[in-house]
C-alpha positions in Angstrom: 123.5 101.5 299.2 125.7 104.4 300.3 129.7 104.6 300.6 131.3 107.0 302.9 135.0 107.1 302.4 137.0 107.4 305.9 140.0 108.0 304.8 142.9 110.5 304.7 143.9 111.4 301.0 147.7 110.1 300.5 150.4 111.1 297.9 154.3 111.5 297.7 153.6 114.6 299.1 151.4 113.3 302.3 152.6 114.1 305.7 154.3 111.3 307.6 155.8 111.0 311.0 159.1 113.6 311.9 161.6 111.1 311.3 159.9 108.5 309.3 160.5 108.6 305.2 158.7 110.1 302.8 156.6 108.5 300.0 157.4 108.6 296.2 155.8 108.3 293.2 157.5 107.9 289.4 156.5 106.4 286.1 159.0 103.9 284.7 157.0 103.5 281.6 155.3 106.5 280.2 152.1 106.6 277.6 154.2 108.4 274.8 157.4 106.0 275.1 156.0 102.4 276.0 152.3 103.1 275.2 151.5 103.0 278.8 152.0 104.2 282.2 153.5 102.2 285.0 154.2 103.6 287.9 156.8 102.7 291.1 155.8 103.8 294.9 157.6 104.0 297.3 155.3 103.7 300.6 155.9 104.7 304.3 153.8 101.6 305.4 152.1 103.7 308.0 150.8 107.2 306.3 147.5 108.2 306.1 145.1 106.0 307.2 146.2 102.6 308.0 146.5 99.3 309.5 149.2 97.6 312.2 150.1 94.4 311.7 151.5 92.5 314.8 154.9 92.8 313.3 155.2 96.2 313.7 155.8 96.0 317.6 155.9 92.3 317.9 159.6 90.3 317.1 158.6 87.7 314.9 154.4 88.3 315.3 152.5 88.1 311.8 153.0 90.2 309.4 150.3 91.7 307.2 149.4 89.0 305.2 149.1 86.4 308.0 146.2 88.7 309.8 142.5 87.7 309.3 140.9 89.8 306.7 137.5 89.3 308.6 138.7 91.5 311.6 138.8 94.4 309.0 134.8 93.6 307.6 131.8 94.3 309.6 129.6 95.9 312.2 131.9 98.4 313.8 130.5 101.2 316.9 131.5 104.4 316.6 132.4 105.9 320.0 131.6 109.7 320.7 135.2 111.1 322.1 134.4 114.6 320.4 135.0 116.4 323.6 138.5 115.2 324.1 141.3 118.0 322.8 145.0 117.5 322.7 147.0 115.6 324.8 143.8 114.8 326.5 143.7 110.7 327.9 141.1 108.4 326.3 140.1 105.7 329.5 137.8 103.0 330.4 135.5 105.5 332.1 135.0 107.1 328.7 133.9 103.8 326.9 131.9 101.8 330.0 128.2 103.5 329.1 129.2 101.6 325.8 130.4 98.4 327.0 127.7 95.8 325.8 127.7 97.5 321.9 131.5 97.0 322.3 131.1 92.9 323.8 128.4 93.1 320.9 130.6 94.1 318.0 134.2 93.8 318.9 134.9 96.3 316.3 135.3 100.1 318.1 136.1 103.4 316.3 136.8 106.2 318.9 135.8 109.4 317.0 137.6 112.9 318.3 137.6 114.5 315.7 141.7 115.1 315.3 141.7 114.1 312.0 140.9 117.7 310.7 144.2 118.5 311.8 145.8 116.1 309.4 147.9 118.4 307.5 149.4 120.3 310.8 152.5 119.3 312.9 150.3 118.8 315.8 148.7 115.8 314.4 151.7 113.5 315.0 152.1 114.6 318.4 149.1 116.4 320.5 146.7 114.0 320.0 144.3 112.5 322.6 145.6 109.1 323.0 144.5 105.5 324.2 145.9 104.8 328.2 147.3 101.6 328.8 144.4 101.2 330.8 141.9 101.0 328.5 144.0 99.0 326.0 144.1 96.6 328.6 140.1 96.5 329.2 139.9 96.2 325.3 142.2 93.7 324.8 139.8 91.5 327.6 136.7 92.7 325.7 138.3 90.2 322.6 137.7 93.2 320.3 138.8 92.0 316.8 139.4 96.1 315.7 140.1 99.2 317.2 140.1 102.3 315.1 141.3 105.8 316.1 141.6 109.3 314.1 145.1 109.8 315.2 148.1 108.6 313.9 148.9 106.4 316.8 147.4 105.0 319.6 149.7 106.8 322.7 152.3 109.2 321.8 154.8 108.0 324.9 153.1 104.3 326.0 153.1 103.8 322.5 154.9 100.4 322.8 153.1 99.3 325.7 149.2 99.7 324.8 150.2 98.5 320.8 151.8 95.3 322.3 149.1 94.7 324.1 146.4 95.3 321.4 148.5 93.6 319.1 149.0 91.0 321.2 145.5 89.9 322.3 145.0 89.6 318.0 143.3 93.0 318.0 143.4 95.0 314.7 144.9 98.7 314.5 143.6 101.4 312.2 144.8 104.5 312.7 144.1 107.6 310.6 140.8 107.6 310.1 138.4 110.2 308.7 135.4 111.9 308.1 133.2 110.1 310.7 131.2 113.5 311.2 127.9 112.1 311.0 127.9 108.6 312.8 129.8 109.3 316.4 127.4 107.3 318.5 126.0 105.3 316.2 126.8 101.7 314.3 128.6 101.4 310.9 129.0 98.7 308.7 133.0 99.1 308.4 135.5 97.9 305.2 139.2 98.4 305.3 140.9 95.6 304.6 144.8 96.0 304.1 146.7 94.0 300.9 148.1 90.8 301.8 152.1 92.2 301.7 154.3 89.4 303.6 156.5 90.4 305.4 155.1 94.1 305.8 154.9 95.5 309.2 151.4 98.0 307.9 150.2 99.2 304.9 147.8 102.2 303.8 143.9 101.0 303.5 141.0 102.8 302.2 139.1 102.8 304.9 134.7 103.2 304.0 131.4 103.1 306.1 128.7 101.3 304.1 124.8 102.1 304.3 122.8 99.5 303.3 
C-alpha cells in the first residue's frame, strides 16, 4: 500500500483569505515548566485544504459534525482540467466525456493544477472556477463529493453554485494538492474532517491511497 498526501501544508503562518483571520499557534504548558507541551490553535476553519460543511452557506444546514463521514471515503475520479488558466470557467462541456465514471463514483476531483500557486495572492482570486452551470449538472448527478485545487469553488457566484452543492448533500474540499500523477485516472480518496458541532469547515488532510 502507498499514501500520497494531497494536501496544502498549514501553520499560523499559512495564507488565508484577504479579509479572513489568521491562524495561531501557542504552548500553554511547556516541557521545562509542566513536563509537557500543550498547545492552543486558533483555526481559520477554511485554510489550506479543507471541507464545507452546509452551514457555511446554509442558515441553520448541518454543521460539521452532522455530515456523513462516508461522503469523504472512497473511489473518487480525478478530472483532467490542466489546461484551464486563470479566471478561466470550468463547465459541463468540460466534464460530459467523463459523465458515466462521475454517475459511477459520485466522488469528482477537478485537477488544474492552481495549487502550485498556493503561496501567491493570485490563488485566492484568479482561479478557474466552477459555473453555476455545472454545479447544477453535479448536484443532479447525486455526487456525494466534489474536490477542487482552489480555495473556492467561484470567486463571484460563489454563493450561488455552494448553495446548490451544499444543498443537494454534496461534499466540498477545496485546497487540494499534489494530484500530479493521477489527472484522468481513479483514486481511492480519504479526507475526512473532525466531527466539530457547530463548525461551519475545518482543515482535513486530505490522501490518495494505492492499494
Amino acid at each position: 500500500m502507498k499514501i500520497y498526501d494531497l494536501s496544502l501544508p498549514i501553520s499560523k503562518d499559512s495564507p488565508v483569505f484577504p479579509g479572513t483571520p489568521k491562524m495561531d499557534y501557542t504552548l500553554s504548558h511547556t516541557i521545562k515548566k509542566n513536563s509537557f507541551n500543550l498547545g492552543v490553535a486558533s483555526i481559520n476553519t477554511h485554510a489550506g485544504t479543507h471541507t464545507d460543511a452546509p452551514l457555511h452557506f446554509l442558515d441553520g444546514a448541518p454543521s460539521l459534525s452532522d455530515v456523513e463521514i462516508s461522503k469523504y471515503i472512497g473511489k473518487a475520479f480525478v478530472i483532467d482540467c490542466l489546461n484551464k488558466k486563470a479566471f478561466d470557467p470550468i463547465c459541463v462541456e468540460d466534464l460530459l466525456p467523463y459523465k458515466d465514471k462521475i454517475g459511477e463514483l459520485k466522488r469528482v476531483i477537478i485537477k488544474t493544477g492552481w495549487s502550485k500557486y498556493y503561496n501567491e495572492d493570485k490563488f485566492f482570486t484568479d482561479y478557474p472556477f466552477i459555473t453555476v452551470k455545472l454545479a447544477k449538472w453535479l448536484a443532479d448527478k447525486d455526487i456525494v463529493m466534489l474536490g477542487v485545487e482552489a480555495p473556492s469553488l467561484n470567486p463571484s457566484d460563489y454563493i450561488e453554485v455552494h448553495k446548490i452543492l451544499l444543498s443537494s448533500g454534496a461534499a466540498v474540499v477545496e485546497g487540494l494538492a499534489n494530484l500530479e500523477s493521477f489527472a484522468g485516472s481513479e483514486i481511492f480518496f480519504v479526507g475526512v474532517p473532525i466531527a466539530f458541532k457547530g463548525a461551519d469547515g475545518f482543515p482535513i488532510r486530505a490522501v490518495a491511497i494505492e492499494f
